[in-house]
C-alpha positions as CSV (number, residue, x, y, z in Angstrom):
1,X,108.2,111.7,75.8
2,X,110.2,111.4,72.4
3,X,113.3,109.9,74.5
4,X,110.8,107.2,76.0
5,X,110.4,103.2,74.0
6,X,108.0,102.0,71.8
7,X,106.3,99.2,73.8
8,X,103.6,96.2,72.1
9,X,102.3,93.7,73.7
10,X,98.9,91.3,73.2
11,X,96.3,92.7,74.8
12,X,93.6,90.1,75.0
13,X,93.4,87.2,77.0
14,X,95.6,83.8,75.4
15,X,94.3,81.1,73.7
16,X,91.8,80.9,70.6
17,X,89.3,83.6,69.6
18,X,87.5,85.4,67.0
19,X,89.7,88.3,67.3
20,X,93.2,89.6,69.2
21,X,93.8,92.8,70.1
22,X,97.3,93.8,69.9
23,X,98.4,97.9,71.4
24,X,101.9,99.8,70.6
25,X,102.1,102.7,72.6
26,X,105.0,105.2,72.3
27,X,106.8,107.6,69.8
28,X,107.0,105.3,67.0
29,X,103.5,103.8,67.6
30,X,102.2,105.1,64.3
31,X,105.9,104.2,62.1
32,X,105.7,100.9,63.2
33,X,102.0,100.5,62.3
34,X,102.3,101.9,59.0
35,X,105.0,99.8,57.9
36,X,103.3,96.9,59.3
37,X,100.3,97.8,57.4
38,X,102.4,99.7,53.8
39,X,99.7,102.5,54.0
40,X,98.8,105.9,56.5
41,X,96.7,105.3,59.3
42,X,93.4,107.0,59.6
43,X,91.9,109.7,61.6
44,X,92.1,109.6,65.1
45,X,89.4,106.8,66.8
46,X,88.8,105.3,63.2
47,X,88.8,101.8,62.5
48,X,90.5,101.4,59.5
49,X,90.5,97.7,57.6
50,X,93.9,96.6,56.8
51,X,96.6,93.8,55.7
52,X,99.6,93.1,58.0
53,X,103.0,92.1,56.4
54,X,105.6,90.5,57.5
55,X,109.2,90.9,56.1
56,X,109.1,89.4,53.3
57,X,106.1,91.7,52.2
58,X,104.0,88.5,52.7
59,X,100.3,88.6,54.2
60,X,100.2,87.5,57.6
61,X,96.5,88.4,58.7
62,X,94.3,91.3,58.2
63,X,92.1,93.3,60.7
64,X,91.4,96.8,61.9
65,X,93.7,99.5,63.1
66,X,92.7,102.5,65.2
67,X,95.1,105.3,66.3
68,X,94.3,107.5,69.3
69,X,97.1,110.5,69.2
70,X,99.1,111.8,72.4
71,X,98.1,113.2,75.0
72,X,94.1,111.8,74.4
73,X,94.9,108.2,74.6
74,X,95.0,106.2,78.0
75,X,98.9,106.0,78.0
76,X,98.7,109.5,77.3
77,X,101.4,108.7,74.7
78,X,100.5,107.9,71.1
79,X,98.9,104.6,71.1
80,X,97.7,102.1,68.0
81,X,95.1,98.9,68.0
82,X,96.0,96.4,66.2
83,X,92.6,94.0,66.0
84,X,93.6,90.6,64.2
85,X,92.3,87.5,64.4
86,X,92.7,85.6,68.0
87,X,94.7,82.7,67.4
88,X,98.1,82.4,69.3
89,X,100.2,81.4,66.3
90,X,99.2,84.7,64.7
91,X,99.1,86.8,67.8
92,X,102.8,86.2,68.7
93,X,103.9,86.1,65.2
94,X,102.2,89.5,64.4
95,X,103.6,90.4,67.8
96,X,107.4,89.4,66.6
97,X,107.1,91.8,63.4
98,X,106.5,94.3,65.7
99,X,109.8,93.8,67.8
100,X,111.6,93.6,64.3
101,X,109.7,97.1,63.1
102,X,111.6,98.5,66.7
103,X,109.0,98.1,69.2
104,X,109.9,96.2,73.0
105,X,108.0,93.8,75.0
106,X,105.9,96.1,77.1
107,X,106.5,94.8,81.0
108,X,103.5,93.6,83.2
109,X,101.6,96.9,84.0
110,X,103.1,99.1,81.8
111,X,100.7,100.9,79.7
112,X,99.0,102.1,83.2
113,X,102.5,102.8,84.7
114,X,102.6,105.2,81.6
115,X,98.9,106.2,82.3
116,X,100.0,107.1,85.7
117,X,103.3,108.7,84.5
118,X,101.8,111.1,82.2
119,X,98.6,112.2,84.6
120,X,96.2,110.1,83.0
121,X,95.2,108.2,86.3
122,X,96.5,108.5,89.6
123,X,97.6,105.3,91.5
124,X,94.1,104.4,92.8
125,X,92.4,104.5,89.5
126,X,95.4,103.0,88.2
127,X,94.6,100.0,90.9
128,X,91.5,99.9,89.7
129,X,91.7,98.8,86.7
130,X,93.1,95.4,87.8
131,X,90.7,95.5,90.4
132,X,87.8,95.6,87.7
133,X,89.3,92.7,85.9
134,X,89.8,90.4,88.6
135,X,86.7,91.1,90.9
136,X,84.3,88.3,91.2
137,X,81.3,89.8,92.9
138,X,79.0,92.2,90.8
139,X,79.2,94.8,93.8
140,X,83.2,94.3,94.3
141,X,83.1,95.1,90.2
142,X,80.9,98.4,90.9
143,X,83.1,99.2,93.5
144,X,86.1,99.4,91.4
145,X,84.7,101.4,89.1
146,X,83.8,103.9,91.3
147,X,87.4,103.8,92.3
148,X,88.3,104.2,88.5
149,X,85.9,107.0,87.6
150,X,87.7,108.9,91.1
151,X,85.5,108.7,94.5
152,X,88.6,107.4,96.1
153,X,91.0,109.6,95.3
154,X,87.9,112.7,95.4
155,X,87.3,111.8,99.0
156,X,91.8,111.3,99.7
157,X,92.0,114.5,98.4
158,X,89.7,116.3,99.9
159,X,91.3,114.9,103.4
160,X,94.4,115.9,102.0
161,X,93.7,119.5,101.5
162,X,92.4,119.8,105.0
163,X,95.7,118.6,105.7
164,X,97.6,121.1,104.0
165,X,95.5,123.8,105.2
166,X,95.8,122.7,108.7
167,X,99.9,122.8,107.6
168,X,99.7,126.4,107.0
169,X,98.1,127.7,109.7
170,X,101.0,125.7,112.2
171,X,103.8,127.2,109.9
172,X,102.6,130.7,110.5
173,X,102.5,130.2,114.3
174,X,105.6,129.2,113.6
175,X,107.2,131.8,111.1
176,X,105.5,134.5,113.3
177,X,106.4,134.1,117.0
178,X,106.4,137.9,118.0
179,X,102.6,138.4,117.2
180,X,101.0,138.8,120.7
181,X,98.4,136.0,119.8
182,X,99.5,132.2,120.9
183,X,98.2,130.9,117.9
184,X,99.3,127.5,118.8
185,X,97.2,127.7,122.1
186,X,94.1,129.3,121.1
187,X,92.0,126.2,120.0
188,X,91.9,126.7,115.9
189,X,94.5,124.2,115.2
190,X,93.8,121.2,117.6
191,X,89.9,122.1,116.2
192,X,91.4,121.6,112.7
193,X,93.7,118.5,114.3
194,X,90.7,117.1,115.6
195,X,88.7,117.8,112.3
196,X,91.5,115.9,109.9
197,X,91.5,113.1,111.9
198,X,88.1,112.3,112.4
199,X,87.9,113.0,108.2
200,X,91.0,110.0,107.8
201,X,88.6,107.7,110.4
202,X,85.7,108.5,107.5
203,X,87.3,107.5,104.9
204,X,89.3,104.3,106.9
205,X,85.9,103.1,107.7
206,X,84.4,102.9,103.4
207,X,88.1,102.1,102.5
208,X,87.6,98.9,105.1
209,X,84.4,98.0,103.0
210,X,86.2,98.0,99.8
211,X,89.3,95.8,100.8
212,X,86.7,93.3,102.1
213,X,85.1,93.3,98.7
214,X,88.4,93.1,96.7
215,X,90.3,90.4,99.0
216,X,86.9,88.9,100.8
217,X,87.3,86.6,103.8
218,X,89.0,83.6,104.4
219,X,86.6,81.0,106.7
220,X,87.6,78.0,108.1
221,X,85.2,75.1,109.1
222,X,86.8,72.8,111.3
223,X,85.6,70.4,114.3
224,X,85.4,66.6,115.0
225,X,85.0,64.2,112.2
226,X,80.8,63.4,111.5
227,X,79.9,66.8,112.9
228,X,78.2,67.8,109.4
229,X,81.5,70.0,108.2
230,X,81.1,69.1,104.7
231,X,77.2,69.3,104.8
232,X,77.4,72.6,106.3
233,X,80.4,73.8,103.4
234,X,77.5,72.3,100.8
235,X,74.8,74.3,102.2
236,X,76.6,77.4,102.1
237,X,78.0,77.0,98.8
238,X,74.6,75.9,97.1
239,X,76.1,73.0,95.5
240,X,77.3,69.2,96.2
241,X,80.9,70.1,96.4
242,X,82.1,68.0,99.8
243,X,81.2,64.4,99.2
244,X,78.9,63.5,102.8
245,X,79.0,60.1,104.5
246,X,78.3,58.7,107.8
247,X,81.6,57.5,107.9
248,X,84.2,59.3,110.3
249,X,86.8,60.6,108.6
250,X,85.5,61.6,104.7
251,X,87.5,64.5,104.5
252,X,91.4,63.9,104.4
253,X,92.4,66.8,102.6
254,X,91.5,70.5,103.1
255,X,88.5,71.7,100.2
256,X,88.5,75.1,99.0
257,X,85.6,76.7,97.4
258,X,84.8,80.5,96.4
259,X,81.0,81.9,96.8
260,X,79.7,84.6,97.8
261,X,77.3,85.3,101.0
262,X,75.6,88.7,101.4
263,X,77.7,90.4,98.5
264,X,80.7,89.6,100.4
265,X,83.3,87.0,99.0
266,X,84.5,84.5,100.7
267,X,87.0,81.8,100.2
268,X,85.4,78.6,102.3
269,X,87.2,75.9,103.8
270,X,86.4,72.2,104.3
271,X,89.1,70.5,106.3
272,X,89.4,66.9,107.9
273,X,88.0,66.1,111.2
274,X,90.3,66.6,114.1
275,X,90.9,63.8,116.2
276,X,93.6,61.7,117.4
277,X,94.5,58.7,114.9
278,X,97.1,56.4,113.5
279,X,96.0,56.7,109.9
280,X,98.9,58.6,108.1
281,X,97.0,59.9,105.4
282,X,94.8,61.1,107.8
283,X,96.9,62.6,110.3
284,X,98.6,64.7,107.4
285,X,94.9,66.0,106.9
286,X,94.7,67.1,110.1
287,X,98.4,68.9,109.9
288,X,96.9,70.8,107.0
289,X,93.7,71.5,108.8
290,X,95.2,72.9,111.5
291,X,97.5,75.0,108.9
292,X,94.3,76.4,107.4
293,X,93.0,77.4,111.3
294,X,95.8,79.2,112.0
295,X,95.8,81.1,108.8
296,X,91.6,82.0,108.9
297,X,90.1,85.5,109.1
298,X,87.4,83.8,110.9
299,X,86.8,79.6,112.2
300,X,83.5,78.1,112.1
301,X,83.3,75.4,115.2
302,X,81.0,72.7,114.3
303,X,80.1,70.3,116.8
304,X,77.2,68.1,117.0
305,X,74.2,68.9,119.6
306,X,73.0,65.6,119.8
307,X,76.3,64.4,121.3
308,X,75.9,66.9,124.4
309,X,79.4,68.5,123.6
310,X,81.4,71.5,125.0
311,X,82.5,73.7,122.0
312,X,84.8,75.6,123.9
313,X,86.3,72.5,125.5
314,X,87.1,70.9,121.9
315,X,87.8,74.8,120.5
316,X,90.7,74.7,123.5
317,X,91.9,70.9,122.6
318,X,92.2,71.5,118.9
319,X,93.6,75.1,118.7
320,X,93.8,76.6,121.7
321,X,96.1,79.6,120.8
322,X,92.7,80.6,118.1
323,X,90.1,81.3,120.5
324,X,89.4,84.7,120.5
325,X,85.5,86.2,119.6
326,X,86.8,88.3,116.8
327,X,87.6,85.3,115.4
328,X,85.7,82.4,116.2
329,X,81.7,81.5,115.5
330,X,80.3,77.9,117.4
331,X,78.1,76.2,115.3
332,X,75.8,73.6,116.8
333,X,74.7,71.3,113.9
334,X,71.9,68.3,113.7
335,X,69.6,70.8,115.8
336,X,66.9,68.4,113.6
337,X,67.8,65.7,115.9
338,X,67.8,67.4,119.3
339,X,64.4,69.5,118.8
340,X,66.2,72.8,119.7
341,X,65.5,75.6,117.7
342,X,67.9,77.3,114.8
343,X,68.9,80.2,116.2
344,X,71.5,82.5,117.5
345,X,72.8,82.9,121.1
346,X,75.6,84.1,123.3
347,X,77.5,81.4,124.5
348,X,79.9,82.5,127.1
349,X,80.9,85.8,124.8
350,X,81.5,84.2,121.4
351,X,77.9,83.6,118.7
352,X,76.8,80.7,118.8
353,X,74.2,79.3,116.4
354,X,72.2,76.4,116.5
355,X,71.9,74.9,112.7
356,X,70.8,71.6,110.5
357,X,72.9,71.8,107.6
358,X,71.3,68.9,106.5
359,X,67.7,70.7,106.6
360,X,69.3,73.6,105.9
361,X,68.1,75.3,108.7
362,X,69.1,78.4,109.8
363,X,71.6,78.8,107.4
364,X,70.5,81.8,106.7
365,X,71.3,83.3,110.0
366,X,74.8,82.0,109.8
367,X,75.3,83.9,106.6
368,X,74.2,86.7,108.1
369,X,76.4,86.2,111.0
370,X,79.5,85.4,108.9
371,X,79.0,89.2,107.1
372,X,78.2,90.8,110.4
373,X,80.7,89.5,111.9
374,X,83.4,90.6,109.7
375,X,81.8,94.2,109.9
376,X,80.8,93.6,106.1
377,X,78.2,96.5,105.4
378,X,78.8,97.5,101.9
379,X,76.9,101.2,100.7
380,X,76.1,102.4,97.3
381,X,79.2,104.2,97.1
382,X,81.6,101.8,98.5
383,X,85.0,102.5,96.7
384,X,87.7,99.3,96.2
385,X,90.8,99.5,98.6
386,X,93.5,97.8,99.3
387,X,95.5,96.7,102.1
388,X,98.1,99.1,101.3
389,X,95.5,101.8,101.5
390,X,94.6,100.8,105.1
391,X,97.9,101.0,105.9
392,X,98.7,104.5,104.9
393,X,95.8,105.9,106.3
394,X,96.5,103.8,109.7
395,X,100.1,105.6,109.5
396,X,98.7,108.9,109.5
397,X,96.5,108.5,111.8
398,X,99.7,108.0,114.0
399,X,101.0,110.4,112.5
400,X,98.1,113.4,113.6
401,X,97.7,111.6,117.5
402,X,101.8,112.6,117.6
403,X,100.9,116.0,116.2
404,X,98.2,116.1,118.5
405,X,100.4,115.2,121.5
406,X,103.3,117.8,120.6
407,X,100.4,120.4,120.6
408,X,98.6,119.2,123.7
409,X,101.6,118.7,126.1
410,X,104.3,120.3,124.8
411,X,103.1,123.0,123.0
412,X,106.1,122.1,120.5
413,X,105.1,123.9,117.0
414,X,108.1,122.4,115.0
415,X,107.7,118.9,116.2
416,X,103.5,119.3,115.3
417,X,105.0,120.4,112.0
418,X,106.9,117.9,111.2
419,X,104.2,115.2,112.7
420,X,101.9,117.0,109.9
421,X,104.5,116.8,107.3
422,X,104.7,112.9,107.9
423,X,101.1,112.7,108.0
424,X,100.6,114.1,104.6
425,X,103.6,112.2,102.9
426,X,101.8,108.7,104.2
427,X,98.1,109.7,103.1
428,X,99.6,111.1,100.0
429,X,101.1,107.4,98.8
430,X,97.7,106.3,98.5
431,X,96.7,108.4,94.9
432,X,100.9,108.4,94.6
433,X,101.7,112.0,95.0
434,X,104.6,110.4,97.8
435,X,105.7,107.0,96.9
436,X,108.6,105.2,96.5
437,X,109.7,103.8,92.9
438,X,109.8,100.0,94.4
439,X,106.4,100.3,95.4
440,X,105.2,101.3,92.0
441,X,107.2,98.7,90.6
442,X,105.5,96.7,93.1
443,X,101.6,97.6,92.2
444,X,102.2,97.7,88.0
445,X,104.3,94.8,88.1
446,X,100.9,92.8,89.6
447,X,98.9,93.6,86.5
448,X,98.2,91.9,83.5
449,X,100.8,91.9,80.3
450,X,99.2,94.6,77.9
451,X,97.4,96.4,80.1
């Protein structure tokens, strides 16, 4: 740790405040400090009021400083707060005397990169950290918590040593082929198979929960101009965000706005109605409608009762190569007009749902709908994930049905082992016990300078 830099960098967010918090972690942490400051920091954890200097042994602002000592700091390294005032002039000026004093400019990410290098975190509570300052639901906020404190990784390691011990017992049948008993054949390890992989299925299914809550779902609402699309985005969102007329064609560009139904966030979608026309500003609305269909988690239809329609005949006119049930929810609005009741049916196997966005009627259902249909059912201890956590645990999961296979058919101990071995090596790049240097570089290089 001696051979390692001294890194600064402004820790709070830019722009004016009452105060700016500035950390130096690294060997020369307290050095640079004290000459900054011409006197000895405190004790450890102590906020200590003092003057800042710059070069020429001038006064450039005064706060606290607060030294927490190696190895029971987060970097794990020795790390100093430097707590001035919050202006930007004095923040990056304060900052400069610290690269003259022989500190560097600390990269996105890389006091947790240390954190992570020195065993303070592992890469999911690492992960989390970000994920606790950018979520924007309360319960996606809880959930990374949960993933910083360490049910993640708790319930990844716990797979993970079923794992191993399931390794061992395969390596012995191995290492000891003269013993009379086929240990291979005699049920205990495909049991054990059979038990690690329904464990990685467990934890798939919470891990699913939490990447809805961290990256939510994207939902389209498209349809014919006048169908009520912009009254049904306003309903949903709560707020006059779509401006609603009776005249065709309102919407020319797409509208994007963030809420939250159910706990779940979602990133809604207002886009122009699709028809044919000669309007160019119009038909460039349309190209960008079609662009945010094709890119949706999940389309809302909206067609208008009163007009007798076919939703699946204008779902296969508009955007043919999107209709799929997993992916596609009919909404019949104006059911105020027609006398027919808000409620949800099964229209030829995709949801349909009868609504008056104008009433609001039985927009309840449809946000009920929208989170059912995206499998949304978050628990009390729902953990964040990532995408890049699905995918390690979808790899192993390959991984054991190989293992699982050599074992079966083939009865084929060192290509079950080596299966395993995979296995544990993809699971294991989730809290970073396996992973490559690009993709840490990858994950710290996505968080916030000074953190």
């Amino acid at each position: 740790m001696q051979n390692r830099t001294t890194i600064a960098a402004i820790a709070t967010p830019p722009g004016r405040g009452g105060v700016g918090v500035i950390r130096l972690s690294g060997p020369k942490a307290y050095e640079i400090a004290e000459v900054l400051t011409k006197k000895e920091l405190d004790q450890a954890r102590y906020a200590g009021f003092r003057k800042f200097y710059d070069a020429n042994n001038e006064v450039m602002d005064e706060g606290l400083a607060i030294c927490f000592p190696n190895p029971h700091s987060f970097t794990g390294e020795d790390v100093v707060e430097l707590q001035g005032h919050g202006g930007p002039v004095i923040q990056n000026a304060l900052l400069g005397r610290l690269f003259e004093l022989g500190a560097i400019a600390a990269k996105a990410g890389e006091f947790s990169m240390r954190a992570f290098e020195n065993g303070k975190l592992d890469l999911v509570q690492a992960e989390a950290i970000a994920d606790l300052i950018d979520a924007t639901s309360q319960a996606a906020a809880r959930s990374a918590v949960r993933s910083l404190q360490g049910a993640f990784s708790t319930k990844v390691n716990a797979v993970l040593e079923q794992l191993i011990h399931l390794r061992l017992h395969v390596e012995a049948a191995i290492d000891f082929p003269e013993e009379e008993i086929d240990f291979l054949a005699d049920g205990k390890i495909l049991n054990l198979l059979d038990g690690v992989a329904n464990a990685v299925t467990a934890v798939q299914q919470s891990a699913r929960q939490g990447q809805l809550l961290r990256e939510g779902l994207q939902v389209v609402i498209a349809g014919k101009p006048n169908a009520g699309k912009s009254s049904l985005l306003n309903a949903l969102a709560g707020i006059e965000r779509a401006i609603v007329t009776d005249i065709a064609g309102t919407t020319r560009d797409v509208l994007h706005e963030k809420i939250t139904l159910n706990g779940l966030p979602i990133t809604l979608t207002d886009t122009a109605g699709l028809r044919e026309t000669g309007d160019i500003v119009e038909k460039e609305g349309i190209r960008r409608a079609i662009k945010e269909i094709e890119q949706a988690d999940l389309l809302l239809l909206v067609y208008d009762l009163s007009q007798g329609e076919d939703p699946l005949a204008l779902a296969q006119e508009y955007f043919a190569d999107h209709i799929e049930p997993k992916r596609l929810i009919l909404i019949g609005n104006k059911c105020d007009l027609t006398g027919k009741r808000a409620e949800i049916l099964d229209y030829q196997g995709f949801r349909h749902i009868a609504v008056s966005a104008k009433q609001e009627t039985g927009v309840q259902s449809l946000i009920d709908a929208i989170t059912a249909h995206a499998g949304f059912q978050p628990e009390e201890d729902t953990f964040i994930a990532r995408t890049r956590h699905l995918d390690a645990m979808k790899r192993t999961q390959e991984y054991l049905a190989e293992a699982r296979e050599q074992l079966v058919v083939y009865n084929a101990g060192e290509l079950v082992a080596e299966s395993l071995r995979l296995a544990q090596n993809a699971l294991g790049e989730i809290t970073g016990d396996f992973s490559a240097d690009d993709l840490l570089g990858k994950i710290f290089g996505s968080f916030c300078i000074g953190k």
